[in-house]
C-alpha positions in Angstrom: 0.0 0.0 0.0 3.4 2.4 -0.2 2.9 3.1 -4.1 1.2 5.2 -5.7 -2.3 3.6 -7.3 -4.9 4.9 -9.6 -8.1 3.9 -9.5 -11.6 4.6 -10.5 -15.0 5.1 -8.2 -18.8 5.4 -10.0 -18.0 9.5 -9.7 -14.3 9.2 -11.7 -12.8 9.7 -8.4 -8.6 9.7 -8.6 -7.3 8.0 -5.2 -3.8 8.4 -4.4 -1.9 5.8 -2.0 -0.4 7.6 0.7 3.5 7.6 1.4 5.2 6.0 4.6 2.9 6.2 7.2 -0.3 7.7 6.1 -3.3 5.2 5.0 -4.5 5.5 1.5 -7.3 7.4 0.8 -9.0 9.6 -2.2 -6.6 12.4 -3.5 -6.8 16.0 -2.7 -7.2 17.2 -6.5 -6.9 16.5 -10.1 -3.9 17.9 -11.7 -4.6 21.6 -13.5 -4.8 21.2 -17.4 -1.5 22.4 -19.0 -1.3 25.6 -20.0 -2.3 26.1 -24.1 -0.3 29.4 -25.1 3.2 30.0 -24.5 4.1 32.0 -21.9 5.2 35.8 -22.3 8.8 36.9 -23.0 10.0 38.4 -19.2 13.4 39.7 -18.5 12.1 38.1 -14.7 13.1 34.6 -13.4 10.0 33.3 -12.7 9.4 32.7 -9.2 9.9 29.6 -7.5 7.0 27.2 -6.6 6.6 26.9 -3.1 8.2 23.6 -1.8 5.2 20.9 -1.5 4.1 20.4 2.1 3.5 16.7 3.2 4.4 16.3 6.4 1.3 17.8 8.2 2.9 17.7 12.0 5.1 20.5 10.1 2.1 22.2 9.7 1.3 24.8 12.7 -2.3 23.6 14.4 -3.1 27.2 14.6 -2.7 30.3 12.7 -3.5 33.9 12.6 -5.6 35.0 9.5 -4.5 38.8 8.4 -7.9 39.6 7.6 -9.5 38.2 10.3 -11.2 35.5 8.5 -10.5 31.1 8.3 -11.7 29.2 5.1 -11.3 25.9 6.1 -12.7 24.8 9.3 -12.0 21.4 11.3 -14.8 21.0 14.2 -13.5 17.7 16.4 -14.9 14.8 17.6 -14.6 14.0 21.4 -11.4 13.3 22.8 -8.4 15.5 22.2 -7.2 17.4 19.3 -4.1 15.5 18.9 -5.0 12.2 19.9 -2.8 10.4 17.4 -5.8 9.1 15.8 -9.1 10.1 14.5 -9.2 13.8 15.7 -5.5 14.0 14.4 -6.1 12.1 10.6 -8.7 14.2 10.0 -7.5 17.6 10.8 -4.5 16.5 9.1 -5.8 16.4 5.9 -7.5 20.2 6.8 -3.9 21.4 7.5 -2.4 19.9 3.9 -5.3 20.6 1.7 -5.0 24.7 3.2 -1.4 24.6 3.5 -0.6 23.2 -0.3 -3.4 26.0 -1.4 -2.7 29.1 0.8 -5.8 29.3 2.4 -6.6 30.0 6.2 -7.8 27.5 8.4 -8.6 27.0 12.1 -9.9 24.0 14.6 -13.4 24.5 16.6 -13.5 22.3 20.1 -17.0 22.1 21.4 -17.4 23.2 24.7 -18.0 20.7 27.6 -15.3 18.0 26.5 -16.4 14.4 26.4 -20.0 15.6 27.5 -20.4 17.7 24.7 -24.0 18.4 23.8 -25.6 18.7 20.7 -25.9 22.8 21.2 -22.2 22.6 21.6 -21.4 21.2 18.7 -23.6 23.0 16.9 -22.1 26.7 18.6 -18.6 25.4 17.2 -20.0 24.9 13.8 -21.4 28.2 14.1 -18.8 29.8 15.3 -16.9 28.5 12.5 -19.3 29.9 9.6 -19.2 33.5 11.4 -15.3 33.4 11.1 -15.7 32.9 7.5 -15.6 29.7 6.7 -16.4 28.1 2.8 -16.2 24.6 4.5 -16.6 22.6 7.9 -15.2 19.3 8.4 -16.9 17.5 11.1 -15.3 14.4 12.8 -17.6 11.4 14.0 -21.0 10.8 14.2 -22.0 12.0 17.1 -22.2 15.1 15.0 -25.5 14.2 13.2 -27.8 16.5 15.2 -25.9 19.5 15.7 -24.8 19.2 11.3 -28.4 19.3 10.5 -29.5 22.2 12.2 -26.3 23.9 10.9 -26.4 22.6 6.9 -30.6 24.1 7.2 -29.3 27.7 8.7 -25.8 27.8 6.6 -27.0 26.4 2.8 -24.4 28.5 1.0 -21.6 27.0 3.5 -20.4 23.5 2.3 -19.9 20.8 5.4 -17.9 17.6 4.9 -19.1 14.9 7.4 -16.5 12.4 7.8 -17.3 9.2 9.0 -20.9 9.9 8.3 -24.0 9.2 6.2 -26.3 11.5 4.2 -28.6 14.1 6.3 -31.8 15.0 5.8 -33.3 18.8 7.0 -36.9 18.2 9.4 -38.9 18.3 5.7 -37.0 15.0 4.9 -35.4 16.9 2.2 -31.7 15.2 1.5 -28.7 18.7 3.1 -27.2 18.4 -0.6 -24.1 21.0 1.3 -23.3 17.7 3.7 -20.6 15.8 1.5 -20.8 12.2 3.6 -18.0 10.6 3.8 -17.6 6.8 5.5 -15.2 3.8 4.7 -15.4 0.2 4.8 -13.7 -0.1 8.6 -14.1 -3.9 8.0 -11.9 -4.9 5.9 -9.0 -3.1 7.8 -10.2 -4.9 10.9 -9.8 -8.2 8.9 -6.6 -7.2 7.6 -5.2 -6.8 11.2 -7.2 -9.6 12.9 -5.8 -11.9 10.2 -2.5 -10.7 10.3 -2.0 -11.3 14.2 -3.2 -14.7 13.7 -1.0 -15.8 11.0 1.7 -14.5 13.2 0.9 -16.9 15.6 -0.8 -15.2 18.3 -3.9 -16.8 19.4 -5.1 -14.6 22.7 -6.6 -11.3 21.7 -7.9 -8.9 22.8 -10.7 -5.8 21.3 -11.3 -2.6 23.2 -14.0 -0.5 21.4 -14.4 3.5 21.6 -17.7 4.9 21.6 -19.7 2.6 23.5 -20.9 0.2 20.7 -23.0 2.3 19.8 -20.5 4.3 16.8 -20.3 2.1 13.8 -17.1 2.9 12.2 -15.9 0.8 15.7 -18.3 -1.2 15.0 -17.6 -2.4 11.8 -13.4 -2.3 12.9 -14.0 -5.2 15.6 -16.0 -7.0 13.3 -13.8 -7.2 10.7 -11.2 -7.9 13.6 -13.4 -11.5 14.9 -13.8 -12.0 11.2 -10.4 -12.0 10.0 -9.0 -14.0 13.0 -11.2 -16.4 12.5 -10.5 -17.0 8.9 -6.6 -17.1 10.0 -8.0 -19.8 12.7 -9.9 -21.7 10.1 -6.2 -21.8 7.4 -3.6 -23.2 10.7 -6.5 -25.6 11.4 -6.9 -23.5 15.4 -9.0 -21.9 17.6 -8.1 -18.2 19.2 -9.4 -16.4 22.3 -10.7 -13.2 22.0 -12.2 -10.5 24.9 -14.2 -8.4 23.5 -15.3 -5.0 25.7 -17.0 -2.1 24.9 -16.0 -1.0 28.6 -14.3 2.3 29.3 -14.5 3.9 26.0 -17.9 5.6 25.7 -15.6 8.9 25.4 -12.8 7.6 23.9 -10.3 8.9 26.4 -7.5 7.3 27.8 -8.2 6.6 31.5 -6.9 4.7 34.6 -10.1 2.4 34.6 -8.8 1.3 30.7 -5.8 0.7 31.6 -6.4 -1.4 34.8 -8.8 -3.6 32.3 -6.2 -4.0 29.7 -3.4 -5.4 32.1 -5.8 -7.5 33.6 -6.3 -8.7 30.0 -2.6 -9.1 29.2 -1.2 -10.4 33.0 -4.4 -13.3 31.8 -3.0 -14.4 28.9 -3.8 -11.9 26.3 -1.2 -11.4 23.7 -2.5 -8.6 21.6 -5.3 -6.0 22.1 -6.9 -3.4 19.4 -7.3 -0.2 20.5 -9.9 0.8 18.5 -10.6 4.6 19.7 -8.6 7.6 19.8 -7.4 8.3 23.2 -8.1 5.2 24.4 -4.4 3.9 22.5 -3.0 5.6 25.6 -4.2 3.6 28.2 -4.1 0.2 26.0 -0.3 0.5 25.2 0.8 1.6 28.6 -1.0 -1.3 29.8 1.1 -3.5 26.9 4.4 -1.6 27.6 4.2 -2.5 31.4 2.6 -6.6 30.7 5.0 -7.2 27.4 2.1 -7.4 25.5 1.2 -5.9 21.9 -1.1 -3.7 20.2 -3.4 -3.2 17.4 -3.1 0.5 16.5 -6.5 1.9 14.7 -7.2 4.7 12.1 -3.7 6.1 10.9 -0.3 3.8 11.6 0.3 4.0 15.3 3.9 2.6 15.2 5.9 5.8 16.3 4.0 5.9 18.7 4.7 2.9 20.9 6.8 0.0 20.3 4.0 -2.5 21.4 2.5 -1.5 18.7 3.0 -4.5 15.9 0.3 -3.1 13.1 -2.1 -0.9 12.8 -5.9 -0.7 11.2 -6.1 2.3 8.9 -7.9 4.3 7.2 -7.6 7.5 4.7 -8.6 10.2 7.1 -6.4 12.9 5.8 -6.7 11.8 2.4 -10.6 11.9 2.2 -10.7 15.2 3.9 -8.3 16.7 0.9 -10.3 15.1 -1.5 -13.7 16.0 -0.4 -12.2 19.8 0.9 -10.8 20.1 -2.7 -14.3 19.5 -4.4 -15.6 23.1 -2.9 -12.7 24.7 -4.4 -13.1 23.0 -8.1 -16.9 23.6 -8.0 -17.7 19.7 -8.0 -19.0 19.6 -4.6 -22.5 18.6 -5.6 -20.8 15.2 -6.9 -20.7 14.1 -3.7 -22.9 16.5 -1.6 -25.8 14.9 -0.3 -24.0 11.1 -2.1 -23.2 8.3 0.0 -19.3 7.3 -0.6 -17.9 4.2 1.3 -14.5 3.9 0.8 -12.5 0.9 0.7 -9.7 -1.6 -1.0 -11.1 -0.7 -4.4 -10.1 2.9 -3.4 -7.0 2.1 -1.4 -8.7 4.1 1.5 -7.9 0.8 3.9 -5.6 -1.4 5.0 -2.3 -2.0 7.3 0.8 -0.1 7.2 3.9 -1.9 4.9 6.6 0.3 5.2 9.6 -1.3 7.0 9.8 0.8 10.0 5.9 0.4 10.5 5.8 -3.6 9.6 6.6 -5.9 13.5 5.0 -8.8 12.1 7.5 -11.7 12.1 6.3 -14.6 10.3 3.1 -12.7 8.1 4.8 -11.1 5.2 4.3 -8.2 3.3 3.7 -10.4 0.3 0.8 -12.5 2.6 -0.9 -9.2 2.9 -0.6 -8.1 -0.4 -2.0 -11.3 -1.8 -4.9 -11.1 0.6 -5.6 -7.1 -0.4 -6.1 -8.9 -4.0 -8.3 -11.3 -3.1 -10.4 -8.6 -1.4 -10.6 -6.7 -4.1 -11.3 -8.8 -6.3 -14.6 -9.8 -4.3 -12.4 -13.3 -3.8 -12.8 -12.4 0.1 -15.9 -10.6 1.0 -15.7 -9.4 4.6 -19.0 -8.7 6.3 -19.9 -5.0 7.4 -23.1 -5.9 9.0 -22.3 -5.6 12.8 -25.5 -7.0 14.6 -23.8 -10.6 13.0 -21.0 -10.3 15.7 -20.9 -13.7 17.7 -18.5 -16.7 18.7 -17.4 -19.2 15.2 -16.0 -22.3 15.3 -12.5 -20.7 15.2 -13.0 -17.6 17.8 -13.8 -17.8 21.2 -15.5 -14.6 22.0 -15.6 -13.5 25.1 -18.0 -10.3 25.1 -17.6 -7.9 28.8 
């Protein structure tokens, strides 16, 4: 997943693979059509382009705006700006997409934290239109209520809703200014939950954000039981897997988490998926201090612990250049209001390959490629209906 792909979605969507340690996802924007007339004779050099910025942590989180005024607006999800995960991935891709196009941007935290209400997210979203913005990306969704009340007020003001599904105003009309953007969590989640399997561990662990009640978590431990088991099935084994929903209702690392996960680990448990922002914190801490190992979830988590031996990702930063980019080319209504569900056929999934990300020992990078393939191909079709999850013949689940 380290080279660049092109591929083609039902709306001629161009997705670019990301480099080392980013997840694949949709590209930012279409190259500009050359130029038909020759350029006029100048005694000038002509300046120099800017140097391209890719690294987004070299991007500052906040700016100052001369006039006053921020295009591009990031509104979080709960849990912390930085969070090395969901927040993070998508604001990323806010920071390139303004950064590579000189445009001002800013973050909006709703008030109240982790107990953020509907009216809070909705005042941030607010706040952000007031301060000028052309476009809101929204993280999660828990945003759902507050993002319909502000597409109905703001019509001219385009919202990207990431993670989410297409909204409707109270007259059941379809917000045509919310661009929905999910992806296929699944098949990352299989990618991983194969992957530990094949490496030989057999006593896992999943620790799910949101309460079960967010399905992008959802559908990541699901693919998870699903792809260990089809690992289980190929050695001929059976595997172990706790399976909590405990502790993460906000996402945020706490002592609670932690105390859970090295019970999990001082038990038996080999490997645990952190699947939900924050909560990596308290999950690795728990591995570092139990020699255990982790599962690292949205963008590749390996600089950031070394108990972490892959990571379940998906094109946060990608998508959000992508979608941010139709406002700007005047294509927005391609995929305002439009479902899009991105996945292998798009390169928006899958586990990082690059050599300082890969700690599998005996899975290879070929194994996973060759399985990639099959997925996309439709040779392996990985479930994304949730309410399925239960015990197989090959898992063990153990559901707290």
């Amino acid at each position: 997943m380290k080279k660049i792909l092109a591929l083609v979605l039902a709306l001629c969507m161009v997705f670019a693979l990301a480099a080392c340690g980013e997840t694949a996802a949709p590209a930012a924007s279409e190259a500009p059509a050359e130029a038909t007339e020759a350029p006029a004779e100048t005694t000038e050099a002509p300046a120099e382009e800017p140097a391209e910025v890719t690294d987004p942590d070299a991007i500052e989180d906040t700016m100052t705006s001369a006039d006053g005024t921020y295009e591009v607006a990031f509104v979080t999800d709960v849990g912390q700006l930085k969070d090395k995960s969901f927040n993070q991935g998508t604001f990323d891709g806010v920071k390139l997409y303004a950064a590579a196009n000189g445009l001002s941007y800013k973050y909006y935290q709703p008030a109240n934290g982790d107990q953020a209400t509907d009216d809070d997210r909705y005042d941030a979203m607010k706040a952000a239109v007031d301060a000028g913005a052309k476009v809101v990306v929204c993280a999660g969704f828990m945003q759902e209520g507050a993002l319909k009340k502000a597409a109905t007020e703001f019509p001219e003001t385009s919202f990207v809703f990431i993670d989410g599904y297409p909204l409707s105003d109270e007259a059941g009309n379809v917000l045509t200014n919310v661009a929905p953007i999910a992806f296929k969590e699944e098949q990352c989640g299989y990618f991983a939950g194969y992957a530990v399997v094949k490496d030989g561990f057999t006593k896992l662990g999943f620790c799910g954000g949101g309460g079960g009640e967010n399905p992008a978590c959802c559908r990541f431990g699901y693919g998870f039981v699903q792809g260990a088991d089809a690992a289980a099935k190929e050695l001929g084994i059976t595997v172990d897997m706790n399976y909590s929903w405990e502790y993460g209702a906000s996402f945020q690392a706490s002592p609670e988490l932690q105390s859970m996960a090295s019970g999990w680990y001082e038990t038996g448990t080999e490997v645990i998926f952190a699947c939900g922002g924050s909560m990596f914190q308290s999950v690795a801490a728990a591995a570092s201090a139990n020699d255990g190992y982790v599962v690292g979830v949205d963008v590749d988590q390996s600089a950031e612990s070394d108990t972490v031996i892959t990571s379940a990702m998906k094109g946060l930063a990608d998508a959000v250049q992508w979608a941010v980019a139709k406002v700007y080319d005047g294509s927005f209504a391609e995929i305002g209001g439009v479902a899009q569900s991105l996945g292998v056929n798009e390169n928006a999934v899958g586990i990082p390959t690059a050599a300082e990300s890969w700690r599998l020992e005996t899975y290879t990078v070929e194994d996973y490629e060759a399985l990639f393939a099959k997925v996309a191909a439709g040779e392996v079709v990985v479930d994304g209906d949730y309410t399925k999850l239960a015990a197989t013949e090959n898992v063990n689940l153990n559901i707290i």
